[in-house]
N, C-alpha and C positions, 0 to 999 in steps of 0.2 A: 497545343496539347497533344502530348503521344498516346496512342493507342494503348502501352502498358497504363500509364495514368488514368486514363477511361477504364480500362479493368481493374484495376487495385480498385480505384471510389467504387466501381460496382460490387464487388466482393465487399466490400467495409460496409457498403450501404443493406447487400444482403445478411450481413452478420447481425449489423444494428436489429434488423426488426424482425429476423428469428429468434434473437437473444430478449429483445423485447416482449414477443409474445412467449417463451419461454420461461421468462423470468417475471412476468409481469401480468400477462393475458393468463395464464395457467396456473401460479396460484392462488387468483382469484374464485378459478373455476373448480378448485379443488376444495377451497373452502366453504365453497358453497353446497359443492357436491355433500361435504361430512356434517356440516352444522346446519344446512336447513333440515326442518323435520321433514320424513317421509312423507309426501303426500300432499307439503305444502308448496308446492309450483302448479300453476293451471294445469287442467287436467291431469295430474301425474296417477292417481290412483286409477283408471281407465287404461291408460298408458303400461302402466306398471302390468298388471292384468293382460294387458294384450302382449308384453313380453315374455310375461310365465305362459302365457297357452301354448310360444312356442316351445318351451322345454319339454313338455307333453305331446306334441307334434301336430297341433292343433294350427296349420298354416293359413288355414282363413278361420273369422267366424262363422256363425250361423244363427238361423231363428229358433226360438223356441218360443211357446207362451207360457205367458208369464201372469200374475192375478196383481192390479195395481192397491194400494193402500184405498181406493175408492169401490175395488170390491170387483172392479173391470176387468175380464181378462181381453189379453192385448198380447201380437206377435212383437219383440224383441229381438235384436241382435247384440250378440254377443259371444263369450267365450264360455270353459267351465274352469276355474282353476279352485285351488284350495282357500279357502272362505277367509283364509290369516289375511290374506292381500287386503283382501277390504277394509276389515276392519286395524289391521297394520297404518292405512294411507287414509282413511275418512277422518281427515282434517278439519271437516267442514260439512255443513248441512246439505244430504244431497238434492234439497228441492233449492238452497238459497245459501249460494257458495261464500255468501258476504258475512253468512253469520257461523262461526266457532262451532266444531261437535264437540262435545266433551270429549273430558283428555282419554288420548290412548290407556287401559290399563298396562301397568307396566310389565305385569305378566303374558300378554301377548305377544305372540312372535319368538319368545325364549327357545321356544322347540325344534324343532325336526318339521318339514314342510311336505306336503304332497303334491304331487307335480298335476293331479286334476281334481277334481271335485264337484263344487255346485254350482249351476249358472250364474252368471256374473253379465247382466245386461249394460253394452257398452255404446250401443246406436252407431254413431258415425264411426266410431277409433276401430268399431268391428270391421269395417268395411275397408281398411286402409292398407295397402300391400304390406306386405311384412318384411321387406329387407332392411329397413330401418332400426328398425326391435333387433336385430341379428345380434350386436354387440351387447345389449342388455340382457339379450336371452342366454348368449355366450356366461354371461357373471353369472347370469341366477345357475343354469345348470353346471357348473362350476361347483359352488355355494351347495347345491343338492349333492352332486358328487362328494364332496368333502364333510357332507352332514355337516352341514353347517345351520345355524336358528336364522327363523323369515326375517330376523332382524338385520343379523349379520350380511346372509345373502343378500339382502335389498342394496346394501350399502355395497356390498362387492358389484352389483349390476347398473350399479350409478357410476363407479369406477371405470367401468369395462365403456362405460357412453364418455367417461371425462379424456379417456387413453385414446380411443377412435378421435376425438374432436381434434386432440394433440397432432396425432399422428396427420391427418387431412387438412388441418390449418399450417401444418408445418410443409408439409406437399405443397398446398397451394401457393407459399409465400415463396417456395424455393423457384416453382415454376413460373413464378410469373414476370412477363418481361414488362408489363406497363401496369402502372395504376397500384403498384403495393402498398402504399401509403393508405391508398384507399381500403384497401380488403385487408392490410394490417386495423384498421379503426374498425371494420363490420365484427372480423372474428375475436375484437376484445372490447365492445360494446355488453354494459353488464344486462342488458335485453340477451342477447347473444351466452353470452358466458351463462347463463341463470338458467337457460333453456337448455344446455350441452350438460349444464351439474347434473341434471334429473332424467327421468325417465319418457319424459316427452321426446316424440322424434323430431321435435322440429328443429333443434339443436346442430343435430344433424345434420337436415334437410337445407339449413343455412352454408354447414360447412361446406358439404357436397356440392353448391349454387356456386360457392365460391372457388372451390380445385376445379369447377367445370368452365369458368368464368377465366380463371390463371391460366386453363391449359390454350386456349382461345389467343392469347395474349402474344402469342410467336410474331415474327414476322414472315411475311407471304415465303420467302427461298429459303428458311430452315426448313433443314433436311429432314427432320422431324414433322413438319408439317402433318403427313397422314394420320401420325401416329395421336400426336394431339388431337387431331380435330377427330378422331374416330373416339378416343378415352374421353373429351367432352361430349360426345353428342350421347355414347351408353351412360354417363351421369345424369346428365339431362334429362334421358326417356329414365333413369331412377328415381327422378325427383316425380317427374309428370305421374308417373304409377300411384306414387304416395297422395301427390296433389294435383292431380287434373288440371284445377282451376290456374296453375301457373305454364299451361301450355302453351301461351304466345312467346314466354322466353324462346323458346326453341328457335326464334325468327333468329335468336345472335349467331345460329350457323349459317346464317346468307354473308357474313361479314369473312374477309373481306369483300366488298362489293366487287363486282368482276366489272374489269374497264380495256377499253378497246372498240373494237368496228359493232355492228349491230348485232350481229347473227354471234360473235363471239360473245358477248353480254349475253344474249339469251341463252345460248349454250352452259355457262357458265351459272346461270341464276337456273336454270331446269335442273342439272344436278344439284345445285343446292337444295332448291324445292323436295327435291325427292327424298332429300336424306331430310328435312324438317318433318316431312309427311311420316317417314317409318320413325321417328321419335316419336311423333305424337300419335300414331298409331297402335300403338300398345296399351297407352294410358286411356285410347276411347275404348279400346275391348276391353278393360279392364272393369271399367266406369259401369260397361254395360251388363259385365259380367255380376259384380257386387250391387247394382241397380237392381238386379233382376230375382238374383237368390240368397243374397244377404242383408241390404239395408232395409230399415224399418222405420214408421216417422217416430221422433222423438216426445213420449207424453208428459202432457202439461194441463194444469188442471181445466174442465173444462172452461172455452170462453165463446163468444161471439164471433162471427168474422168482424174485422175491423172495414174502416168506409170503403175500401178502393173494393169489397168482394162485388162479381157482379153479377152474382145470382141471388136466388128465391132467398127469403129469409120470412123466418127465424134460421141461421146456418151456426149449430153449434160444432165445434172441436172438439176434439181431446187430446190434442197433437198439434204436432209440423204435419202440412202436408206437400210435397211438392210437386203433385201434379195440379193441386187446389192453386197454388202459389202461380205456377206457368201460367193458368187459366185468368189470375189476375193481371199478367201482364201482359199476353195474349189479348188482351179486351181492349185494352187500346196501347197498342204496341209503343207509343212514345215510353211507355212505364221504364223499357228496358234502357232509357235513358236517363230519365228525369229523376226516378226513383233513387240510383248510385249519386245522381248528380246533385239532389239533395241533400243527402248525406254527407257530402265532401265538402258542401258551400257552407254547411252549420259550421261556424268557428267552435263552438264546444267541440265537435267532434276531429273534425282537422285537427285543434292544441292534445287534444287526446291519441289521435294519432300520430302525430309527430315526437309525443314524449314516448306513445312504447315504444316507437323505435330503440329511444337508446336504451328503457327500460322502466319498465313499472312491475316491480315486482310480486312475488309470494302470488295471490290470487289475484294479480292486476289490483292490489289492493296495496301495496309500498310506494310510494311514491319517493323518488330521488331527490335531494337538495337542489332547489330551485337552480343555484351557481353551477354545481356539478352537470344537470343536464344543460345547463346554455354551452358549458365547456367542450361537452360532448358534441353539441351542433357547432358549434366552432370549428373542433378538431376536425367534423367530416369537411365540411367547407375547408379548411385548410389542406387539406388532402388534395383535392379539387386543382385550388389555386396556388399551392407549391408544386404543382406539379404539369399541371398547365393542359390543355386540349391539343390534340395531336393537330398540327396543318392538314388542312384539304379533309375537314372528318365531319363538314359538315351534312353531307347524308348517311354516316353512321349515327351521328348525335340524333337525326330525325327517326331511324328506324329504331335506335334504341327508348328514342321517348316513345313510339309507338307500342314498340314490344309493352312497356312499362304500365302503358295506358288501359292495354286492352287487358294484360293481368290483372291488373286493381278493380278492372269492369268485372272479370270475372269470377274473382273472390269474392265483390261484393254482388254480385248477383246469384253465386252459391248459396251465400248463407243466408242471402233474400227466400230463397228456394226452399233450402233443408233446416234454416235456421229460427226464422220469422215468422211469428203465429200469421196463419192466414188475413189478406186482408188489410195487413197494416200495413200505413205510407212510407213508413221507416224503417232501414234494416236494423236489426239487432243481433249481435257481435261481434262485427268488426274490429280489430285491434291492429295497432300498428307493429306488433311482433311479425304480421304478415306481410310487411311488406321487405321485411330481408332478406328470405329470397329471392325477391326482382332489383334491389339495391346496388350488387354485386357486378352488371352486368356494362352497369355508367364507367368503369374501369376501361373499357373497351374502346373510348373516344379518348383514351388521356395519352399526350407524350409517352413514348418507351423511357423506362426508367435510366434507363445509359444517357437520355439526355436532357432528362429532366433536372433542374434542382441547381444546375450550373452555379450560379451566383450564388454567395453563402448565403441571404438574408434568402431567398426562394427556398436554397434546400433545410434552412430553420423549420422554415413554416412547415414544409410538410412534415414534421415529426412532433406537430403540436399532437397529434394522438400520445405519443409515446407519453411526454407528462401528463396525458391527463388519465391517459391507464394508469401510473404509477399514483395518483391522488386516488383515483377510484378502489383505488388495493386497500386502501385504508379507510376512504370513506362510504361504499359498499358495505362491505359486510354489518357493520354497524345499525346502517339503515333496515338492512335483508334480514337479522337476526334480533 
């Protein structure tokens, strides 16, 4: 085999699955953007809300108090924008997102919008760096600029998140030397695509895992080397800003592993070390910063603490508490184990997490055609196995499952934290959307795509994504609408 023949299949093979998410990943995500109603994807009205604050210049939130429907007053965080938002995107009941608010009037939104207004308590999305929102915020104040109605502008700031996803999904697919197969399936999984149409940043925050994930992908003597592994590690520390709790990724800049005599290994793993440490280092000053003078616990009517509190009682709430919460796992520290680890052994929760991955739609309340997601679990595994595990990777594979592990620890032990009424044995809101940005990173152990796929019936297999994005083009929207 000639070297021009290895380049032409590698060109054809990167046409294939730009052209595929192109033509197929995108206008899924476009139709989804236009036909689902405002407000109907998880959290998007919060989301929404935290984008217009930026058009007003409102770069973090803040607290203000606030008087609860119980009559309580209670400190808040949040934004101020104009009141259209809310009631534009309140799809759903905001004590019980499972049950319908009555319809939008269809006179709202028709107008002219103002760029600030009344408090609008957001809790956690307050507290969330704002580079993410930049591209939503770019639409709405666009949309203000042009006088444009909160209707129209909504839908132009959904655009402006569908045009970003394009352009960073098309980056990563171009840049990457191993594992496309793979990160072609993440960025057109309708989990993935569904979160990019709306105003949610997590859309994003996948995209971004995954061009940080592609640029990684080089091998050790391109000359570009610096330059990648420097534009991965500032996406990185952009993601860790947004979400903390995925700070163990940042272990994928130890890779390549450094090999040689003793003292050149450590050498080589100390600079590494150092550049993991200033990635993750912004996101803990960050954590501590919005800890400290923006977040606020989330209220919930009151309750009891649940069995695991280990103090005095009667112990009423009116909230999340997180330092109530540390102080429960603090009392006998195995919690910080057991607690994640039952969670993951429930097969209800497992089959639940493993379907949002590829997608559970509108409020985590759509569910996909049983066929289409096995299709989808297919197609990743095919991904996998047409493309095959790089030789000698098996102490990348070990640190990448490590990375992987201690993320899931730590998202589920967040939302054990800021999420989970005091008390109880069980986390509550976990979802498998969260595990897409640490999905991205298993790319990193696979064959370089130049020599992968050799054999026709291997290189088949890996483009089982490609048919089954093109079935999901038609049997998505269906389902979502």
């Amino acid at each position: 085999m000639t070297l021009g023949s290895v380049s032409g299949r590698a060109a054809d093979d990167l046409r294939l699955w730009l052209g595929a998410f192109l033509l197929l990943a995108m206008p899924l995500c476009l139709v989804l953007a236009l036909a689902i109603p405002l407000g109907e994807v998880a959290d998007e009205p919060a989301h929404l809300m935290r984008a217009a604050s930026l058009v007003d210049g409102q770069i973090v939130g803040h607290r203000e108090t606030i008087v609860g429907a119980d009559g309580r007053s209670a400190m808040a965080a949040g934004v101020r924008v104009d009141p259209v938002w809310e009631e534009l995107a309140r799809t759903r009941m905001p004590d019980n997102a499972k049950i319908a608010a009555p319809p939008v009037d269809p006179a709202v939104g028709t107008g002219p919008w103002r760029r600030t207004g009344a408090f609008a308590p957001l809790y956690t999305i307050a507290t969330y760096f704002p580079v993410f929102y930049l591209p939503a915020a770019a639409g709405l104040g666009i949309g203000h600029a042009l006088d444009l109605s909160a209707r129209a502008t909504a839908r132009l700031g959904r655009l402006f998140d569908v045009a970003a996803y394009a352009l960073i999904g098309l980056c990563a697919l171009a840049v990457a030397r191993r594992g496309r197969a793979w990160l072609f399936a993440l960025l057109a999984l309708p989990m993935t695509l569904s979160l990019a149409a709306s105003f949610n940043q997590d859309g994003l925050i996948v995209a971004v895992a995954i061009l940080a994930v592609a640029l990684l992908t080089h091998e050790p003597d391109d000359p570009r080397a610096r330059r990648r592994f420097a534009g991965a590690a500032i996406l990185i520390a952009l993601i860790l800003l947004a979400k903390p709790p995925y700070a163990p990724i940042a272990l994928i800049l130890l890779l390549p592993l450094p090999r040689g005599t003793g003292r050149r290994i450590g050498a080589g793993l100390l600079s590494r070390l150092a550049a993991v440490a200033a990635v993750v280092l912004p996101a803990v000053l960050w954590t501590a910063y919005a800890t400290a003078t923006i977040a606020t616990p989330v209220p919930r009517p009151p309750y009891e603490a649940g069995p695991l509190w280990p103090g005095d009682r009667p112990a009423t709430f009116h909230g999340t508490d997180p330092a109530a919460q540390l102080r429960v796992l603090i009392a006998e520290p195995m919690r910080f184990l057991t607690v994640p680890a039952r969670f993951l052994l429930t097969v209800k929760h497992a089959a639940t997490m493993t379907e949002g991955v590829v997608g559970i739609l509108r409020w985590h309340d759509r569910h996909l055609p049983v066929v289409l997601h096995a299709l989808w679990i297919l197609a990743l595994a095919a991904a996998v196995a047409g493309t095959g595990r790089a030789p000698g990777s098996g102490a990348t594979l070990a640190l990448l499952v490590l990375a992987a592990a201690l993320a899931l620890w730590l998202v589920l032990i967040s939302q054990y934290l800021s999420w989970t009424n005091v008390g109880d044995p069980r986390i509550d809101g976990p979802q498998g959307r969260y595990l897409l940005p640490i999905l991205p990173i298993f790319a990193l152990v696979l064959r370089p795509d130049a020599e992968a796929g050799v054999a026709p019936p291997r290189r088949l297999v890996r483009y089982a994504a490609v048919a089954v994005a093109a079935l999901g083009l038609v049997v998505v929207p269906i389902v979502a609408l």
